[in-house]
C-alpha positions in Angstrom: -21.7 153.6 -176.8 -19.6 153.6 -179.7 -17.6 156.5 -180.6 -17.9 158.0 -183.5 -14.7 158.0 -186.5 -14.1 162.4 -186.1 -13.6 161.2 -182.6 -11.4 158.2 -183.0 -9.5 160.6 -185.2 -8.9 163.2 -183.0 -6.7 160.5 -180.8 -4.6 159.2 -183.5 -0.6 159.0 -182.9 1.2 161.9 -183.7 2.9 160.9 -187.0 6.9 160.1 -187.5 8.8 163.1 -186.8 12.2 164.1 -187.3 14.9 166.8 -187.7 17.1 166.7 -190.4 20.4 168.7 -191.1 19.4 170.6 -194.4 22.4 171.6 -197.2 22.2 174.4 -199.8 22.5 171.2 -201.7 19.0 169.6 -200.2 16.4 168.0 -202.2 13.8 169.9 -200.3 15.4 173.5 -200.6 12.9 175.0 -202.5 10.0 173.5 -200.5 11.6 174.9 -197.2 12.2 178.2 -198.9 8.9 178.3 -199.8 8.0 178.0 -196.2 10.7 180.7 -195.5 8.3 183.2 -197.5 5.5 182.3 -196.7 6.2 182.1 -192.7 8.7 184.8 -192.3 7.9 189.0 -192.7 10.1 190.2 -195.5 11.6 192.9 -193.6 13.0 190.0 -191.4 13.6 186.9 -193.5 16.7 185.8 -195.2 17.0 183.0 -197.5 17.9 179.8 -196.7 21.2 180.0 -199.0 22.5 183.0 -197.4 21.8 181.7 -193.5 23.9 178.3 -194.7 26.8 180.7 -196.3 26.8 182.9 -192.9 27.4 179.5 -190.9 23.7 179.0 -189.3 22.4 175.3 -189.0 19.1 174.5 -190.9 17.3 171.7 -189.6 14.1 170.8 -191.9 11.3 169.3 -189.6 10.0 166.3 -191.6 6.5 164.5 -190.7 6.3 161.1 -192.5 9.6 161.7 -194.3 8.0 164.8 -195.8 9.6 168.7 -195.4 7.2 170.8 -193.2 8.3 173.4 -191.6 12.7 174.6 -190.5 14.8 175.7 -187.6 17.7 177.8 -188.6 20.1 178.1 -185.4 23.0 179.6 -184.8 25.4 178.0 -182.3 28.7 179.6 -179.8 29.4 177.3 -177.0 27.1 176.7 -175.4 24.6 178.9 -176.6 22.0 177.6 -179.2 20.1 181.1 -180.6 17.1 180.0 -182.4 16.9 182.8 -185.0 13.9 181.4 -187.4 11.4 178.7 -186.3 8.8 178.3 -189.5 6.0 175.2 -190.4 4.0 175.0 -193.1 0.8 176.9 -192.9 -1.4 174.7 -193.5 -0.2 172.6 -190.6 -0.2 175.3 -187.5 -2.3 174.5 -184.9 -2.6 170.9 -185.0 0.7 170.0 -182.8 3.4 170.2 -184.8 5.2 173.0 -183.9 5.0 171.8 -180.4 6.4 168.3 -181.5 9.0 170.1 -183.3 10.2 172.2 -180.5 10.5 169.0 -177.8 13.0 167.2 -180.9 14.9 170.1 -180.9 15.0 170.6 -177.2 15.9 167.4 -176.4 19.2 167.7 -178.8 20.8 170.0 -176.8 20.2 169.6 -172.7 22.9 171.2 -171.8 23.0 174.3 -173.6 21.0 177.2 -173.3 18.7 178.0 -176.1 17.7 181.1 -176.8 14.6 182.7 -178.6 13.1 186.4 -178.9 9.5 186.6 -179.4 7.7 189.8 -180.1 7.3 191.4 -176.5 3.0 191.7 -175.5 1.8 195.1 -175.7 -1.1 195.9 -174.4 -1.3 199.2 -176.5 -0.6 197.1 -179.6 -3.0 195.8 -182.4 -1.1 192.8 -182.6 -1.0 191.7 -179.0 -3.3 188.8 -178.7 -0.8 186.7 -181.6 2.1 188.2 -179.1 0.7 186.7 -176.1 -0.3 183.6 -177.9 3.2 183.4 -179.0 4.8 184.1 -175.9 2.8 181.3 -174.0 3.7 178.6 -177.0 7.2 178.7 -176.1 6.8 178.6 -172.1 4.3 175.8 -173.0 7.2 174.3 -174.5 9.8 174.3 -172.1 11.5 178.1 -172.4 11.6 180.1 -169.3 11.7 184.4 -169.0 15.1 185.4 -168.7 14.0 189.1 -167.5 16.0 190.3 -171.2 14.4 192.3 -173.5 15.8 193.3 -177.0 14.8 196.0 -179.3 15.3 196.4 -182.9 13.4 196.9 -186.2 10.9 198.9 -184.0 10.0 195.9 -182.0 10.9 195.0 -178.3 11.2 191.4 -177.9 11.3 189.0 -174.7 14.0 186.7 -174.2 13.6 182.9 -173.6 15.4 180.3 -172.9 15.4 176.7 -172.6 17.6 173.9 -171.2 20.5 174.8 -169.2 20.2 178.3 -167.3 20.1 181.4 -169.3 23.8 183.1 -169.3 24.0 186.6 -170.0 27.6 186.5 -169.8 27.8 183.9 -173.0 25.1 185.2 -174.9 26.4 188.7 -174.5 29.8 187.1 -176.2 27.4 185.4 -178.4 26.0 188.5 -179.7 30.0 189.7 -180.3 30.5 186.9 -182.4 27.2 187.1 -184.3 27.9 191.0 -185.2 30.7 189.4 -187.0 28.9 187.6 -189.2 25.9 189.4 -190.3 25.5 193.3 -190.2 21.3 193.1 -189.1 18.8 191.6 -186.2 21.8 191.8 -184.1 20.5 191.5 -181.0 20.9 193.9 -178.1 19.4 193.2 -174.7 19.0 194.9 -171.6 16.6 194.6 -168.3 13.6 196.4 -167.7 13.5 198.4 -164.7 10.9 197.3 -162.4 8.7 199.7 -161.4 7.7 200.5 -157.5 4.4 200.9 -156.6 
């Protein structure tokens, strides 16, 4: 039985992939802000310019040599806090943000990387995306840390990936980080478990 060629495609090799260090001076920095607007709320995105002049690392994700999607990070010993993850729209879904994370991952193994993502809520009319974004990341290789953070009117989960999470360091992190920016500072705590 011969297959058919929507099958056969379905099977193809993931294409070229790789991370590149991105400069206010970049080519592709109007492409990759694009993304930034389109991917990112307003009332939580900052341009690309500004994260490079506050001393975050942009790292464009690049398929085939062409710009689709960004990682802007922000890095204290060694604590990497991923504070905007973003691919094209027209590309979710089919991989690559899962590709993407594993590159980045595998760049640093021995520090802890961080990420919030929007905390489920059962209550909530968003919580089916929360969960779905929740389980993407401990798909990928980020473990609950048991931290919560709150701001914006949002509690968040936090994750983390690679070395185990340190609330000691990030906690120092977050020192540092209020000395560069004056919003989304994080500020976790613990829940308290209930008995019962």
């Amino acid at each position: 039985m011969m297959s058919s060629p929507v099958h056969s495609m379905m099977h193809c090799e993931p294409a070229a992939l790789e991370l590149r260090h991105i400069t206010k001076t970049s080519e592709d920095m109007p492409l990759l802000e694009a993304i930034n607007t389109e991917a990112i709320p307003e009332c939580e995105r900052n341009s690309l310019d500004d994260l490079l002049d506050s001393g975050a690392d942009v790292l464009g994700i690049y398929q085939n040599s062409r710009p689709t999607g960004f990682f802007v990070l922000r890095s204290f010993r060694s604590t990497r806090y991923l504070a905007y993850f973003a691919v094209q729209k027209e590309l979710r879904g089919q991989g690559l943000g899962s590709t993407a994370l594993q590159a980045l991952l595998s760049r640093y193994p021995d520090c802890q990387t961080v990420v919030e993502y929007e905390a489920p809520d059962k209550a909530g009319d968003a919580n089916d995306i929360r969960q779905r974004r929740k389980q993407f990341y401990l798909r990928n290789g980020f473990r609950q840390t048991g931290w919560n953070t709150f701001y914006d009117g949002t509690e968040f989960e936090l994750g983390c990936a690679g070395i185990s999470y340190d609330a000691a360091e990030f906690a120092d992190f977050i020192a540092y980080l209020s000395t560069i920016i004056s919003d989304h500072i994080p500020q976790p705590y613990r829940k308290k478990m209930r008995k019962g």
